[in-house]
C-alpha positions in Angstrom: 97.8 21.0 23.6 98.1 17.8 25.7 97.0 14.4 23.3 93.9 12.9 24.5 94.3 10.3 26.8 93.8 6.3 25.4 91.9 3.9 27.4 92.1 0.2 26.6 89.1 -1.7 27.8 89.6 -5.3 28.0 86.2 -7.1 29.1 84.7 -10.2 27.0 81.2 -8.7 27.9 80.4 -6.8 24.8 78.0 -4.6 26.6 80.3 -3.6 29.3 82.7 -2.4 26.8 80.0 -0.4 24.9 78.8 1.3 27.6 82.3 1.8 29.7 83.9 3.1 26.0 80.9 5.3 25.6 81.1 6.7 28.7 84.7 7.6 28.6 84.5 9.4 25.4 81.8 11.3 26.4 84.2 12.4 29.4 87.2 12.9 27.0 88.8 9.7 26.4 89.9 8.1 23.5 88.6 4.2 24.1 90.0 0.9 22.5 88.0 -2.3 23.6 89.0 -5.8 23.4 87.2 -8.8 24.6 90.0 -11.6 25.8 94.5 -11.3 26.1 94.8 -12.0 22.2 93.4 -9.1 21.1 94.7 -7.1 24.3 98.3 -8.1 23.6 97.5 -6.6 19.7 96.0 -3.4 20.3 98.5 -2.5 22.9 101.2 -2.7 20.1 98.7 -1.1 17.5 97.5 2.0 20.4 99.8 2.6 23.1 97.5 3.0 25.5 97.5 5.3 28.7 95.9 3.1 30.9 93.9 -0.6 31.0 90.8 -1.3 32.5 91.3 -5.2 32.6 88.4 -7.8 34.1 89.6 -10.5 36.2 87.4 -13.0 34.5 87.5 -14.0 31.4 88.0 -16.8 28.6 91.6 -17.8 27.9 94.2 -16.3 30.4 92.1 -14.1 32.9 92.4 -10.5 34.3 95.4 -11.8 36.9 97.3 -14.0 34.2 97.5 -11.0 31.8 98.7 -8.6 34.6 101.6 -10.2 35.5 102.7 -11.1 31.7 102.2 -7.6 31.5 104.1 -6.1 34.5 107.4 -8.4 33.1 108.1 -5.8 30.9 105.6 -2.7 31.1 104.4 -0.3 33.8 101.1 0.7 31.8 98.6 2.1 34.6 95.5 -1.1 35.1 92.9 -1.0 37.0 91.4 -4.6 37.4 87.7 -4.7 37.3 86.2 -7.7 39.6 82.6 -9.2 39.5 83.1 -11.1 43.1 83.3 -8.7 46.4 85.6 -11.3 48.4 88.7 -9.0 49.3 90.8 -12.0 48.3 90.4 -10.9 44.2 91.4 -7.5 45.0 94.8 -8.8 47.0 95.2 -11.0 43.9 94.9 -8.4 42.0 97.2 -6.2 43.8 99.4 -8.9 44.1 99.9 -9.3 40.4 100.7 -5.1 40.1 97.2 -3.7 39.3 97.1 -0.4 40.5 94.0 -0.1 41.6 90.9 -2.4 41.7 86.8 -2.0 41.6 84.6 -4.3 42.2 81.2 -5.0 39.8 78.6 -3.7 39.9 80.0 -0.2 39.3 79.0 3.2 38.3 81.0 4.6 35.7 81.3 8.1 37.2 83.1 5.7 40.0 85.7 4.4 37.6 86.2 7.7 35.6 87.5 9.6 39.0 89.4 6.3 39.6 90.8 6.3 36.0 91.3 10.4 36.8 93.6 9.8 39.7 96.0 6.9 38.4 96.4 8.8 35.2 97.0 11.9 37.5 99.6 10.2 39.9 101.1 7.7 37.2 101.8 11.0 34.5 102.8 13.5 37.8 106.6 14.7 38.0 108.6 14.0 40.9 107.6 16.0 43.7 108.7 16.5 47.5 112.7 16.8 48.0 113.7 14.5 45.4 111.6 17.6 42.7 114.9 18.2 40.5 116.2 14.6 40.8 117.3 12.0 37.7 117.9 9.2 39.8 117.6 8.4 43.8 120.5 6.0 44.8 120.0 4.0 47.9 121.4 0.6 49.6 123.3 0.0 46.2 120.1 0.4 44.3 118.9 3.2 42.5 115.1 4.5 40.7 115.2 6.1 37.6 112.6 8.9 38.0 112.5 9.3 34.5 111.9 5.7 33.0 110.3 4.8 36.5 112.1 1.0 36.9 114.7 -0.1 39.6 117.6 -0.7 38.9 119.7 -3.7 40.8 123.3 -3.1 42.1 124.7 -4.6 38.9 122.6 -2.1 36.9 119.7 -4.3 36.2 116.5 -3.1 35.0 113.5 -4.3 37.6 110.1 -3.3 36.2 107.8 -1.5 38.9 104.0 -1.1 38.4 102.8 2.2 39.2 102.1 1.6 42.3 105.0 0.2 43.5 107.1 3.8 42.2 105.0 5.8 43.8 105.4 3.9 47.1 108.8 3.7 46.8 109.5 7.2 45.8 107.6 8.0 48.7 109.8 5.9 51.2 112.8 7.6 49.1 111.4 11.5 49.8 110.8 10.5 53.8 114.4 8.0 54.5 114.6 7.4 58.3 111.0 8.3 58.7 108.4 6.3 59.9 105.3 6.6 58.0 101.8 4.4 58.4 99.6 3.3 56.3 97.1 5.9 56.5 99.9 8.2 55.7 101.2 5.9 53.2 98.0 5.5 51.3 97.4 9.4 51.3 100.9 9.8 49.8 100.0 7.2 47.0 96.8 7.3 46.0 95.2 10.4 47.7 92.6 8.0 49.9 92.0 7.2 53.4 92.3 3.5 54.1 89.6 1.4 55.4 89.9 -1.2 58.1 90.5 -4.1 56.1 92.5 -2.0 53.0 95.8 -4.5 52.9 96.7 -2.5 49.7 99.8 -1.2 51.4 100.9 -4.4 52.7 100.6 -6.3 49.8 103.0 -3.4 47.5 105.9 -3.5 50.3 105.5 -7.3 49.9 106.2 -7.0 46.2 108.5 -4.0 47.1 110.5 -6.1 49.2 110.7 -9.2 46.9 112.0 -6.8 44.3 114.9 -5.6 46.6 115.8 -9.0 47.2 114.5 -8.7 51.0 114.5 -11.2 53.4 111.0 -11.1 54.5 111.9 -12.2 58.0 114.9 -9.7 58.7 114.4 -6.7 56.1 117.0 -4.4 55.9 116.1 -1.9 53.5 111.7 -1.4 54.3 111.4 -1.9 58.1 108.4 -3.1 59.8 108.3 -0.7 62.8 105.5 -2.8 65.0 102.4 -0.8 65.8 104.1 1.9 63.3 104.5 1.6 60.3 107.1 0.8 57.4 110.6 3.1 57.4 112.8 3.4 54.7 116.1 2.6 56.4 119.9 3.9 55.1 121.2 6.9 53.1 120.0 7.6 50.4 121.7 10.3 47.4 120.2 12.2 44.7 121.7 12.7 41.3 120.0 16.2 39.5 118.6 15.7 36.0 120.7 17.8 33.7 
């Protein structure tokens, strides 16, 4: 029997965190809740968490300052929790490696399925051609499926949020291709995009800054214009043992 999955719920409205932690147990979930970065960075060596639900605002270092301390060293699924609608806190957001975002006011039931589907993607085994694969070696780097980081030509570790190894794995299972960003969002996170969804853009942005591209003249992601992205070069599979 699979453990029950632990949900960290860092808000500094107390009643938020009632009624989110509530809900979630009622749906299953173990809950944690804490109200600003102090007692997040404590319970998250005290829990081990599965996921974050993190607000952007907040007392103290904010919902963005805490995601990027975090993504330095962890790929722990967050999804950042926003009480403006401008799509500028949601590319923020995005920016920092959340990997997904909702903005306040919410329903619950909304956040569950999206709680549902990053748990899903973020704890699914690799999939497609790469299904019995260790590593993926490409353009003198290479993704560890199994501890889910980058690694740089001279073998060292780059952290990826969840969102970022997904997209790349899905570059890595389709080389040569050209894929949109309809197709890529599908692939990713199992959604259609809307017309102003930049998600996409804004993870091969990080992607690329991670790879040490040239944003100008990438070599490795391609911008194919009025296409897509492609995943240019060879790339080789080593099996898992």
């Amino acid at each position: 029997m699979e453990p029950t999955p632990s949900i960290l719920i860092v808000d500094d409205d107390r009643d938020i965190r009632t009624l989110l932690a509530e809900y979630l147990e009622t749906n299953g979930y173990r809950t944690h809740g804490a109200a600003d970065g102090t007692a997040m960075w404590k319970l998250l060596d005290e829990t081990k968490p599965d996921l974050i639900v993190l607000d952007l605002n907040m007392p103290g270092d904010d919902g963005l300052t805490l995601c990027r301390k975090l993504r330095a060293h962890s790929n722990l699924p967050v999804i950042m929790l926003t009480a403006r609608s401008e799509p500028l806190d949601r590319i923020l957001g995005l920016e920092m490696g959340a990997d997904d975002y909702l903005p306040k006011p919410f329903e619950p039931r909304e956040l569950l399925a999206r709680i549902r589907s990053v748990l899903r993607r973020s704890n699914a085994m690799p999939s497609g051609g790469v299904d019995k694969a260790a590593q993926i070696r490409f353009s003198n780097w290479t993704l560890d499926l199994t501890a889910r980081h980058l690694l740089d030509p001279d073998g060292v570790v780059i952290m990826l949020s969840g969102a970022e190894f997904r997209l790349l794995k899905v570059f890595l299972e389709h080389p040569n291709r050209v894929l949109n960003r309809d197709q890529l969002l599908n692939l990713t996170q199992g959604r259609d995009a809307d017309p102003f969804d930049r998600s996409i853009d804004i993870q091969i942005s990080r992607l690329r800054q991670k790879l040490g591209e040239d944003a100008r003249v990438p070599q490795i992601i391609k911008t194919v214009r009025n296409g897509g992205y492609v995943l240019a070069g060879s790339v080789s599979v080593e099996p898992r043992a």
